[in-house]
C-alpha positions in Angstrom: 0.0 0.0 0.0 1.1 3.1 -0.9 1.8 6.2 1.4 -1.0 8.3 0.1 -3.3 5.6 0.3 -2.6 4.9 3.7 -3.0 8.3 4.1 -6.4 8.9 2.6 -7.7 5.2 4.5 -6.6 7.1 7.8 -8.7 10.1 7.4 -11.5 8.0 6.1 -11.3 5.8 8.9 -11.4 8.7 12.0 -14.0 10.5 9.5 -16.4 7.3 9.5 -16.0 7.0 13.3 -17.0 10.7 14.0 -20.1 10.5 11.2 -21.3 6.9 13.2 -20.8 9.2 16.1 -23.3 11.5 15.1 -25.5 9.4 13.4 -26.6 7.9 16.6 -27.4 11.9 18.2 -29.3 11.6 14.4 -31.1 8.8 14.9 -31.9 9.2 19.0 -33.4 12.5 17.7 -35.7 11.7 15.4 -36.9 7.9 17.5 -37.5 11.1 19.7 -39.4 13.3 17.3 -36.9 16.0 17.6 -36.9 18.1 14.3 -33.0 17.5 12.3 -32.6 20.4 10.0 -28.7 19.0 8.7 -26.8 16.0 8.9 -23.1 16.8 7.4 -20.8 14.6 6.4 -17.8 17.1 6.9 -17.3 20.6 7.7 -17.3 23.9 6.0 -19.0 25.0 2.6 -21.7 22.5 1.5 -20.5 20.7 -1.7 -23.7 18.6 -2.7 -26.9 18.6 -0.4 -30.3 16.8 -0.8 -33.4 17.0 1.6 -35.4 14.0 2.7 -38.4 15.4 5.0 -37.3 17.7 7.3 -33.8 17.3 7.2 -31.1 18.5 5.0 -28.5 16.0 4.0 -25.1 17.4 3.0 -21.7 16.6 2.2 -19.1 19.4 3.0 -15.4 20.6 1.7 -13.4 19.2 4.7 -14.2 15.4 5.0 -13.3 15.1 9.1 -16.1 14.2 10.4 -19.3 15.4 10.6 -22.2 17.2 12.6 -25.6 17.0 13.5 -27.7 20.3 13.6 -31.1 19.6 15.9 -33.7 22.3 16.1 -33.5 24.0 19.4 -30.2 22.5 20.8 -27.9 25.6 19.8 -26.5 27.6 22.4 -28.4 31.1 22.5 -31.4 29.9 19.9 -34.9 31.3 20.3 -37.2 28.4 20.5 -41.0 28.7 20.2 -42.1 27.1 23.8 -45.2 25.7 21.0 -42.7 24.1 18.6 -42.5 20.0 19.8 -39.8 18.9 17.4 -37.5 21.4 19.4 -34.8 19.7 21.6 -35.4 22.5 24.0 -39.0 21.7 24.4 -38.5 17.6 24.9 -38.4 16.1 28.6 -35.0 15.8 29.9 -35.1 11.8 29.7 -35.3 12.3 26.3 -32.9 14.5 25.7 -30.7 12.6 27.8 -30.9 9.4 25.4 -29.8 11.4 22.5 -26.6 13.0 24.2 -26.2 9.2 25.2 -26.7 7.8 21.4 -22.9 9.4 20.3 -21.1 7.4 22.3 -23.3 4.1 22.2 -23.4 4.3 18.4 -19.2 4.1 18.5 -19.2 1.4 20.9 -21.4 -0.6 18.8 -19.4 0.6 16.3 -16.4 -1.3 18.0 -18.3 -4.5 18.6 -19.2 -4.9 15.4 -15.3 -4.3 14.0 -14.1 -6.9 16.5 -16.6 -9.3 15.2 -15.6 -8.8 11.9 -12.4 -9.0 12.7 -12.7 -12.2 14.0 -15.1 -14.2 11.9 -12.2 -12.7 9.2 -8.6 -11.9 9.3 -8.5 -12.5 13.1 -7.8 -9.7 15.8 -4.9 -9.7 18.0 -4.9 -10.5 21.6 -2.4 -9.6 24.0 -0.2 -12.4 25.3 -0.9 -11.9 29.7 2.3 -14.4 29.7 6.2 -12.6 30.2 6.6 -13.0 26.0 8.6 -10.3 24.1 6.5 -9.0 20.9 7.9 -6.6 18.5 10.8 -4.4 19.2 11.1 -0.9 18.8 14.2 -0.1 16.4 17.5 1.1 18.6 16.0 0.7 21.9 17.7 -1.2 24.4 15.9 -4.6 23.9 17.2 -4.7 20.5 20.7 -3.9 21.3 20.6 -6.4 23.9 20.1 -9.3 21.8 16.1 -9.9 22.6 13.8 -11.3 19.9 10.1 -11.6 19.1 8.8 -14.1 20.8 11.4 -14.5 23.3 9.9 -15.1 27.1 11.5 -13.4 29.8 11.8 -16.0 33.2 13.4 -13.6 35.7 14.4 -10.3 36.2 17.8 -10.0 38.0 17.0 -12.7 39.7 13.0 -12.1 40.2 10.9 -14.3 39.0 8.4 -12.8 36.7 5.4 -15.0 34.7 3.4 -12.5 33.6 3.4 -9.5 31.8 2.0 -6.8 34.3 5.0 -8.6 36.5 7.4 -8.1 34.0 6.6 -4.4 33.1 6.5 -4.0 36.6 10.0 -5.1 37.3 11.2 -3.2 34.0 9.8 0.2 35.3 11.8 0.3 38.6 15.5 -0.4 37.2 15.3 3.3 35.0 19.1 3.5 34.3 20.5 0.8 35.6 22.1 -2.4 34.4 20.4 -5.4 35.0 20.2 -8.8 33.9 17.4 -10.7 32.2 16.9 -14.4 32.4 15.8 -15.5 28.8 13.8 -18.7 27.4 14.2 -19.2 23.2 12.7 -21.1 21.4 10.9 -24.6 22.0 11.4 -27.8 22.6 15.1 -29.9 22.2 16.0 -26.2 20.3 15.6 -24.3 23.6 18.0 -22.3 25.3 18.1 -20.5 28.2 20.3 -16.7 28.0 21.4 -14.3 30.6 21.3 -10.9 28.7 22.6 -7.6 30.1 20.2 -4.3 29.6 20.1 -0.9 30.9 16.4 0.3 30.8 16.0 3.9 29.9 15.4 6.7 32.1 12.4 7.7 31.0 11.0 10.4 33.7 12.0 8.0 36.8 10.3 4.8 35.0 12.6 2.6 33.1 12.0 1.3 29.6 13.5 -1.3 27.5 11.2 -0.6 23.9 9.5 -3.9 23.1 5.5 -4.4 22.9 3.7 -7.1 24.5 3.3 -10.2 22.3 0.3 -11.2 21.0 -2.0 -14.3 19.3 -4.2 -14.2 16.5 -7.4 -15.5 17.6 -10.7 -16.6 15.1 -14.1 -17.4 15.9 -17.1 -19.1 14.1 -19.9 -16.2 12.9 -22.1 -16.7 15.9 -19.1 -17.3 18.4 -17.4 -13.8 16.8 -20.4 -11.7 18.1 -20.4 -13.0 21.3 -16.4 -12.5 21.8 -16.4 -8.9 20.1 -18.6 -7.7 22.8 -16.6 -9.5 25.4 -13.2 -8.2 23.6 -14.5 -4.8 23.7 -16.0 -4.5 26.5 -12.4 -5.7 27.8 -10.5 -3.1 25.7 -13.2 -0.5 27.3 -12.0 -1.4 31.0 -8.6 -1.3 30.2 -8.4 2.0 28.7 -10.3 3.3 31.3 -7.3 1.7 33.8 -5.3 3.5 31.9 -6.8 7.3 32.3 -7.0 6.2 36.1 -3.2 5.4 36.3 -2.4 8.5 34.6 -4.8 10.7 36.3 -3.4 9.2 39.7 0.3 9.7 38.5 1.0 5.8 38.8 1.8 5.6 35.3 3.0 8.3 32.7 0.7 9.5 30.6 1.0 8.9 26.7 -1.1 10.9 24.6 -1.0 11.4 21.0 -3.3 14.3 19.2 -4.5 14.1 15.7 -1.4 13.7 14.1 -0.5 10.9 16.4 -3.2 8.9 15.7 -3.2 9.4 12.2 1.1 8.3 12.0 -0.3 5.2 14.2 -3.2 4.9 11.9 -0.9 5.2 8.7 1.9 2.6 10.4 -0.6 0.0 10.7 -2.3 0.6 7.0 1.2 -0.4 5.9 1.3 -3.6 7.9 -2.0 -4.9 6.9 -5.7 -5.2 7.0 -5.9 -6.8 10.9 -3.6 -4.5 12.3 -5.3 -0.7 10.7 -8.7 -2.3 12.1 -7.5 -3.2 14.9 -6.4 0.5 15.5 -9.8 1.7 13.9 -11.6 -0.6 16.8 -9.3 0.8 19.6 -10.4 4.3 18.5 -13.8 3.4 18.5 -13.6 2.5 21.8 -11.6 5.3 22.9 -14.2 7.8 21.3 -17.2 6.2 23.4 -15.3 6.2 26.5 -13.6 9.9 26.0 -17.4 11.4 25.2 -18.6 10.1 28.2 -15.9 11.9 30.2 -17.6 14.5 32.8 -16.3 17.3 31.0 -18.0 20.7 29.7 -18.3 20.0 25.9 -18.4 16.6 25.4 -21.4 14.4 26.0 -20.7 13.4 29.4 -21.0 16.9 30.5 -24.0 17.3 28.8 -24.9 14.1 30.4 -24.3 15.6 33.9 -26.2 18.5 33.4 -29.3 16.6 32.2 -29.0 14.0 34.9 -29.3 16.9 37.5 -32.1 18.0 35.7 -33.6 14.7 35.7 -33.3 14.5 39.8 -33.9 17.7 40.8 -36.9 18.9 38.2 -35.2 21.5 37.8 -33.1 23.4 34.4 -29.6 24.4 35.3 -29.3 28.1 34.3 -28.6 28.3 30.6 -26.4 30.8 30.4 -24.7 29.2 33.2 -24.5 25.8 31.1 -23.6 27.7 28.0 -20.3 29.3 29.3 -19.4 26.5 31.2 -19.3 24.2 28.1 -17.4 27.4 26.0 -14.9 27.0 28.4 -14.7 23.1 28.6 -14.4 23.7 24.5 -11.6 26.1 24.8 -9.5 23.9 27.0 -10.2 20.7 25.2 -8.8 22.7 22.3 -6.1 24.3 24.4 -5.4 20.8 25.8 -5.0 19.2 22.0 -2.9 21.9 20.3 -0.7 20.8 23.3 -0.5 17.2 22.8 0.1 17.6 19.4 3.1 20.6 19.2 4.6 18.9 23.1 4.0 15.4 22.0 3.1 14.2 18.3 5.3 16.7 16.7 8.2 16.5 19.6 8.1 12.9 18.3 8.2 13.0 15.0 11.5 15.8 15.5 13.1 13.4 17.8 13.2 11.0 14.9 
């Protein structure tokens, strides 16, 4: 595949994932017989437009992503307390379910991409045993000597058998030499190696560069379905981990912006089929969890909102609501332009 290609599937990929995004706000709204005056496919200038009922269809210049536009919703709009397809005017459990449709449409979304996955090509699953997976060019596992597929039976003399235990042992040796007790290969072609490494210092946590191994794994149609949900439902509770260990500063937080996720996006076009929907599933899932986030802006601050509506009976004050999810906006923004001069385009320099 060529770079452009890759290139083109990227953006295409995040684009679909933001337009199934919206597509369940869409669909929630009208199940709800809320009034949509424009689904977009994009942003921008409306290239080509058609109207089915009371909705305008439309496909705009810039192809990332999309919107919904619901009658009433707006910040600042003048809604006729008579009209009844006005989001304004619906009950708050109602308006609650459509907020809520977003991110349930992307997981879905990700269900269905692990099932495919498996009934197909096969998705990946992480190895939970001490097994080396693939290295990262120049880092310290390589120049040690350590190879795909290698497992790892002690760590300067600790016994390790799984990989949390592993990681674990690898993270508290940053800059220091220490020696790893090595099992390759299988069978009467075993050996057994004492290699010498010197993690990196990477902040106080030590790092050696390899990913954890993995299996291919394929199911029958029926038996697919069943495991994408489990499978994602997995990948959900372990990227929420994640934003705990991060947010408690047990584990350093890696974050990549747009650019980021579109070099990771490009990476694994180049290496195949399973591996870019593998990333496009992991997104997925990251989008459904991120949206639900209590934050001013996104869905789950919306969400909050309503839900105190819901309990109380009562509206929060819009103008309150209004300027507290302008400023939730401007530091999500703030927050991304960050990750992505600090840490997708640091990377890419330090190449």
């Amino acid at each position: 595949m060529t770079t452009a290609v890759a290139v083109i599937a990227a953006v295409l990929a995040v684009s679909l994932l933001i337009v199934v995004h919206e597509a369940g706000h869409y669909l929630a709204a009208r199940r709800s017989g809320m009034r949509v005056e424009r689904f977009s496919v994009g942003f921008g200038p409306v290239v080509l437009s058609f109207r089915r009922g009371e909705t305008e269809f439309a496909i705009s210049a810039l192809p990332l992503g999309g919107y919904v536009r619901i009658a009433g919703m707006a910040p600042g709009e003048d809604v006729d307390p008579a009209d009844r397809g006005a989001y304004a005017n619906q009950p708050a459990w109602r308006r609650f379910g459509v907020i809520l449709a977003g991110p349930a449409m992307n997981y879905l979304a990700a269900v269905l991409i692990a099932a495919a996955l498996l009934a197909s090509v096969g998705l990946r699953t992480p190895d939970a045993s001490a097994r080396v997976g693939a290295l990262v060019p120049g880092k310290p596992a390589e120049v040690a000597g350590l190879r795909p597929g290698d497992r790892i039976a002690a760590v300067d003399g600790q016994p390790v058998e799984r990989w949390t235990d592993l990681v674990g042992q690898l993270q508290r040796h940053p800059g220091r030499r220490i020696v790893l007790d090595v099992e390759r290969g299988e069978g009467a072609a075993a050996q057994r190696l004492a290699l010498p490494i010197t993690p990196e210092d990477d902040d106080g946590v030590g790092r050696v560069g390899f990913r954890q191994h993995d299996v291919l794994v394929r199911r029958g149609a029926l038996g697919a379905l069943a495991d994408g949900f489990a499978r994602t439902n997995a990948q959900l509770g372990g990227q929420l981990a994640a934003f705990g260990q991060a947010f408690s500063g047990r584990q350093k937080a890696e974050l990549s912006g747009p650019v980021g996720i579109a070099q990771e996006l490009v990476r694994g076009a180049h290496e195949g089929v399973e591996r870019f929907f593998t990333l496009v599933w992991t997104i997925s899932v990251a989008l459904a969890l991120l949206n639900l986030f209590p934050i001013p802006a996104l869905d789950g601050g919306r969400l909050v909102f309503l839900g105190y509506e819901i309990v109380t009976r009562r509206r929060v004050n819009a103008r309150v609501e209004n300027a507290l999810h302008l400023i939730g906006f401007v530091a999500l923004v703030g927050l991304l332009l960050a990750v992505t001069v600090f840490g997708d385009l640091a990377r890419l320099r330090g190449r």
